[in-house]
LUMMILO-772681 format. One record per residue (C-alpha): residue number from 1; x, y, z. Coordinates in steps of 0.001 Angstrom, whole numbers, plus 500000, padded with zeros to 6 digits. Layout:
<nodes>
+------+--------+--------+--------+
: resi :     px :     py :     pz :
+------+--------+--------+--------+
:  NUM :      X :      Y :      Z :
...
+------+--------+--------+--------+
</nodes>
This chain:
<nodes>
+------+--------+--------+--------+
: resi :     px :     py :     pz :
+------+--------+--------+--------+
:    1 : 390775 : 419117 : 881031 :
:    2 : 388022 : 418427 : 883990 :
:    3 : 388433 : 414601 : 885056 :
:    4 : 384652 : 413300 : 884764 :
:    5 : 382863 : 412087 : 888452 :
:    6 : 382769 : 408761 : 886496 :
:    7 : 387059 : 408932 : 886053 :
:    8 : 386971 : 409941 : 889729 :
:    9 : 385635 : 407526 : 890752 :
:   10 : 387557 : 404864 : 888921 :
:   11 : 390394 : 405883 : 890336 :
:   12 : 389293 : 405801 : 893860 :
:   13 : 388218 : 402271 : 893536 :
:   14 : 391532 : 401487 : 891947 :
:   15 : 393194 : 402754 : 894763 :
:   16 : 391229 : 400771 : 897118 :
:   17 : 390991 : 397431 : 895759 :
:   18 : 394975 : 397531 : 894902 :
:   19 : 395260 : 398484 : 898527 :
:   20 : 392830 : 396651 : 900664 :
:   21 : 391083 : 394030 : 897870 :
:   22 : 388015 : 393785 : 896587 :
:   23 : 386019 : 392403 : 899840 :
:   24 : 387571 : 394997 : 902407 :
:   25 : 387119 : 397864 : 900098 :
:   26 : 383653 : 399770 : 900674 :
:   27 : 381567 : 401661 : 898483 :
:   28 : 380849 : 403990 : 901133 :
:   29 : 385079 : 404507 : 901586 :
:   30 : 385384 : 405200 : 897566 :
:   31 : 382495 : 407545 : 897763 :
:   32 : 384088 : 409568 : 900605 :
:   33 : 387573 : 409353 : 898268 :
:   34 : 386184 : 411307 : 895881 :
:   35 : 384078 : 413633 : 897492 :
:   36 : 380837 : 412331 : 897193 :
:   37 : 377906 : 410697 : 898599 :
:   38 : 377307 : 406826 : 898075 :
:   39 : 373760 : 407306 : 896427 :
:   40 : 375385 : 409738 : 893929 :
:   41 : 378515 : 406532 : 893239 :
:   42 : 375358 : 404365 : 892226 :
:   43 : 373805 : 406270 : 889327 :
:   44 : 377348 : 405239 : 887829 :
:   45 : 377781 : 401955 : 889004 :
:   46 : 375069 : 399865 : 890125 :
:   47 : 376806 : 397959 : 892340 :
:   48 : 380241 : 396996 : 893860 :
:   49 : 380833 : 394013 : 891598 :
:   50 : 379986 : 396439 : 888113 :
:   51 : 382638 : 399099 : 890004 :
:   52 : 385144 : 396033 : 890214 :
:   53 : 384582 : 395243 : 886666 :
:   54 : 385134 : 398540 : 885332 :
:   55 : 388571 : 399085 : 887034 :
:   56 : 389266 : 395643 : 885691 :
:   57 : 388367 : 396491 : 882328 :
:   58 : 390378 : 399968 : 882799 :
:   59 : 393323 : 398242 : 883554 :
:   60 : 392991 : 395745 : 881065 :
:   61 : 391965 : 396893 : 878178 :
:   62 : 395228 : 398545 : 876907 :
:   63 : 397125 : 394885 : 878541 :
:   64 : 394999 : 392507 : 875751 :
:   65 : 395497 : 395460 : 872817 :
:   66 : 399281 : 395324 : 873486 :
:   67 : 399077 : 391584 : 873423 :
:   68 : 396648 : 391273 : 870197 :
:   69 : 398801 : 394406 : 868286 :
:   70 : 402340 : 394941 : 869465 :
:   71 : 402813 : 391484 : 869570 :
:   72 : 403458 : 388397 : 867432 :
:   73 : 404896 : 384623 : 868040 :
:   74 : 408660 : 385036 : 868799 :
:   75 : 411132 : 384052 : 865868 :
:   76 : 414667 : 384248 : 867711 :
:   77 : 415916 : 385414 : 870939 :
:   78 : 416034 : 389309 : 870144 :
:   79 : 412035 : 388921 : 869214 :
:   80 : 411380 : 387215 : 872795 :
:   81 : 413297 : 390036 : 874450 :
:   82 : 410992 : 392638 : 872926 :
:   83 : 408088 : 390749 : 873443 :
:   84 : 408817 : 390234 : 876845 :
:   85 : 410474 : 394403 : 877200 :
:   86 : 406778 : 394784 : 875920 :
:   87 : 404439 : 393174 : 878671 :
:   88 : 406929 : 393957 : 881971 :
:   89 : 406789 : 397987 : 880844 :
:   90 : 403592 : 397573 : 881195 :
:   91 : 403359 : 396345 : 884988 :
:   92 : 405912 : 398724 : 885414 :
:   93 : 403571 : 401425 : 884238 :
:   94 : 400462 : 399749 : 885888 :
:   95 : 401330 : 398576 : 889250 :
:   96 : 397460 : 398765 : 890516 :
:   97 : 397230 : 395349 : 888005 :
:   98 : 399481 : 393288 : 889725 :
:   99 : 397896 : 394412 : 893385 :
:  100 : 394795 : 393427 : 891880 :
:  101 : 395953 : 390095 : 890981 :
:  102 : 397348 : 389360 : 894405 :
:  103 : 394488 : 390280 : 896049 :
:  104 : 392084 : 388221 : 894000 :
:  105 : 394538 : 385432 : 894246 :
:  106 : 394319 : 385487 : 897919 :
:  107 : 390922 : 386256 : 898731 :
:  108 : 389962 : 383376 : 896823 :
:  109 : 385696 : 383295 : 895939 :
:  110 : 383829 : 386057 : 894158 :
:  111 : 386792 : 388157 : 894093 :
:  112 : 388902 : 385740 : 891846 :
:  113 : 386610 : 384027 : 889505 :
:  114 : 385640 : 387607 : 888361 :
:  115 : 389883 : 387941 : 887693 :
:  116 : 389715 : 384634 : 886539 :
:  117 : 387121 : 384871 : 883972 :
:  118 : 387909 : 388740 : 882132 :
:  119 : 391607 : 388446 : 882446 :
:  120 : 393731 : 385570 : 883618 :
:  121 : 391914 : 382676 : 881081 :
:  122 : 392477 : 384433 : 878089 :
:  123 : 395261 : 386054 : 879059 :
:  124 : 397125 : 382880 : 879809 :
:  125 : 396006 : 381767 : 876782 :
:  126 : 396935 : 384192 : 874820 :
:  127 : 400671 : 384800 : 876042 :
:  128 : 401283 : 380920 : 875917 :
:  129 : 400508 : 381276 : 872427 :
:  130 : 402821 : 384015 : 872088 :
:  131 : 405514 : 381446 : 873739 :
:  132 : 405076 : 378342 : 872140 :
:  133 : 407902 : 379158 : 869581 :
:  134 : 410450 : 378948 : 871930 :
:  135 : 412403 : 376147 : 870867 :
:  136 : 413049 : 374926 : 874989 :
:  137 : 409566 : 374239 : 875101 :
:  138 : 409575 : 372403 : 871662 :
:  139 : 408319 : 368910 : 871912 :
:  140 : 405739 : 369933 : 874940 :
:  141 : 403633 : 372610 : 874267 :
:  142 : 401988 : 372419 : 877626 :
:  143 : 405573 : 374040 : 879298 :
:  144 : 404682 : 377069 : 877465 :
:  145 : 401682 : 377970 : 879941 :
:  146 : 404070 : 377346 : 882780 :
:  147 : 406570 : 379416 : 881431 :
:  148 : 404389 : 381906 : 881062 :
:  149 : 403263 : 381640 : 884857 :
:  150 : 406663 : 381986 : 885829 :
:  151 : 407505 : 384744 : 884147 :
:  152 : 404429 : 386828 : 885113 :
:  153 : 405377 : 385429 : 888290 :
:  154 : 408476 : 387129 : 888226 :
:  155 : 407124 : 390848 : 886919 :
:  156 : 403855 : 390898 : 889531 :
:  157 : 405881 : 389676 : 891845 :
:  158 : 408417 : 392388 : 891725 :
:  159 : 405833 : 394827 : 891896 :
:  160 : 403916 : 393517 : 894708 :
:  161 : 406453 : 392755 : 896721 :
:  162 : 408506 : 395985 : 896255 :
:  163 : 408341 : 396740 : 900346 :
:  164 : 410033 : 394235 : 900800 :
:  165 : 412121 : 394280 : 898000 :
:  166 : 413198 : 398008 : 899118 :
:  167 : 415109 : 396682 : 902190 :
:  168 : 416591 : 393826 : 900445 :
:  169 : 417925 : 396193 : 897408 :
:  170 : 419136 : 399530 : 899781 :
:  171 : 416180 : 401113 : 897246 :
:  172 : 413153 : 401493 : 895695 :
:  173 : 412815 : 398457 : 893459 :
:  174 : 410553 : 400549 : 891114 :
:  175 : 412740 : 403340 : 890988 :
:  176 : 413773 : 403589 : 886634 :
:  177 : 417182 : 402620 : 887731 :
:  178 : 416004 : 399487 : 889409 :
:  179 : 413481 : 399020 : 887138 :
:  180 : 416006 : 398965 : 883876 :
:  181 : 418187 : 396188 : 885969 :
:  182 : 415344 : 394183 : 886693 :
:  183 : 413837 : 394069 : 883122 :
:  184 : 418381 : 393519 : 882073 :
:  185 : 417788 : 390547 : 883913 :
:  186 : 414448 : 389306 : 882471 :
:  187 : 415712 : 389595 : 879311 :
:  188 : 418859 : 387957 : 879961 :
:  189 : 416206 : 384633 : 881524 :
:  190 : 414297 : 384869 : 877974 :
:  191 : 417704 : 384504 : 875741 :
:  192 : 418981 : 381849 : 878048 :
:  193 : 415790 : 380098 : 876455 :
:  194 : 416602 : 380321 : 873202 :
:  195 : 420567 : 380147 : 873304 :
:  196 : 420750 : 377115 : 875534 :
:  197 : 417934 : 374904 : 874012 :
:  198 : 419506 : 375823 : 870540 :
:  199 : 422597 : 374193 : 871709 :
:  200 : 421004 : 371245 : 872908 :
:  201 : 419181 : 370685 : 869183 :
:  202 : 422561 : 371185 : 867475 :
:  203 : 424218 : 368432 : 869784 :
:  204 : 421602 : 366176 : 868863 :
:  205 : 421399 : 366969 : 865226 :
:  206 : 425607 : 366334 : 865714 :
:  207 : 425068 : 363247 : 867310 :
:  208 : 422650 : 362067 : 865146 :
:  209 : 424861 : 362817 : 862010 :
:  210 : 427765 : 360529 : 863505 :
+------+--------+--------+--------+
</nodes>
């Protein structure tokens, strides 16, 4: 099936504010990317901020579905680890998000309050909700939006810093084989969570008891 000029176009833009961010990225470069002049990339998009917007919404759209659908509170450790399987396949499979992020996070002004507002707020929101079970973060709910920062910490991370992450692993981190250690590893973080705070509650409740 025919990819539409409006698809086309999406992906060029993706391309180029993943690659260069949203400021050094021109509407005159994405035009040329797809084949096409930059009056024609306006009857789609009326300007470079709508453009931005629309590869956000691309990329996110499908991110706040799995999040709202696929996933509910965590009631033990196995739950967390598919919860958390869940969201790092999906940077895996969406790489251009976590580019994004960096970017935004960098450039700072226009750039990130557009991240900050259709993505990061409720997003942040939402997963910490999602976290607040875990029974290490019981009796401070605010640690649940900081583990959540570390953990997406960890998965963009991974993704945009795979360069350099190619030299220090003899590979390409994003490679399935590297991929299925690094999400081994993830998972491993999320039980320690649950196995090592329930240990702490049943010395208490011991202690308590004596």
């Amino acid at each position: 099936m025919a990819v539409s000029t409006r698809d086309r176009i999406l992906d060029a833009a993706e391309a180029r504010f993943a690659g260069q961010g949203y400021s050094a990225a021109s509407m005159g470069e994405i035009a040329s990317d797809v084949g096409i002049r930059a009056p024609s990339l306006y009857k789609h998009f009326e300007s470079k901020k709508a453009l931005y917007r629309a590869v956000l919404k691309r990329l996110l759209d499908p991110y706040f579905v799995m999040l709202e659908g696929l996933l509910s509170a965590a009631a033990d450790s196995q739950h967390a680890q598919r919860n958390l399987e869940t969201v790092v396949r999906h940077y895996y499979e969406a790489p251009n998000l976590a580019r994004l992020v960096q970017h935004a996070a960098l450039a700072r002004g226009e750039e990130m309050e557009i991240l900050l507002e259709d993505w990061f707020d409720p997003f942040i929101r939402r997963a910490a909700e999602l976290s607040a079970a875990t029974p290490a973060l019981q009796g401070d709910p605010r640690h649940a939006v900081y583990l959540v920062i570390a953990f997406h910490s960890m998965m963009s991370g991974y993704v945009t810093m795979a360069p350099l992450h190619a030299r220090l692993l003899g590979g390409d981190p994003l490679s399935r084989r590297a991929r299925e250690a690094h999400l081994a590893f993830m998972k491993t973080l999320a039980d320690k969570l649950w196995v090592s705070a329930r240990g702490r509650r049943a010395g208490a409740a011991r202690r308590r008891r004596r």
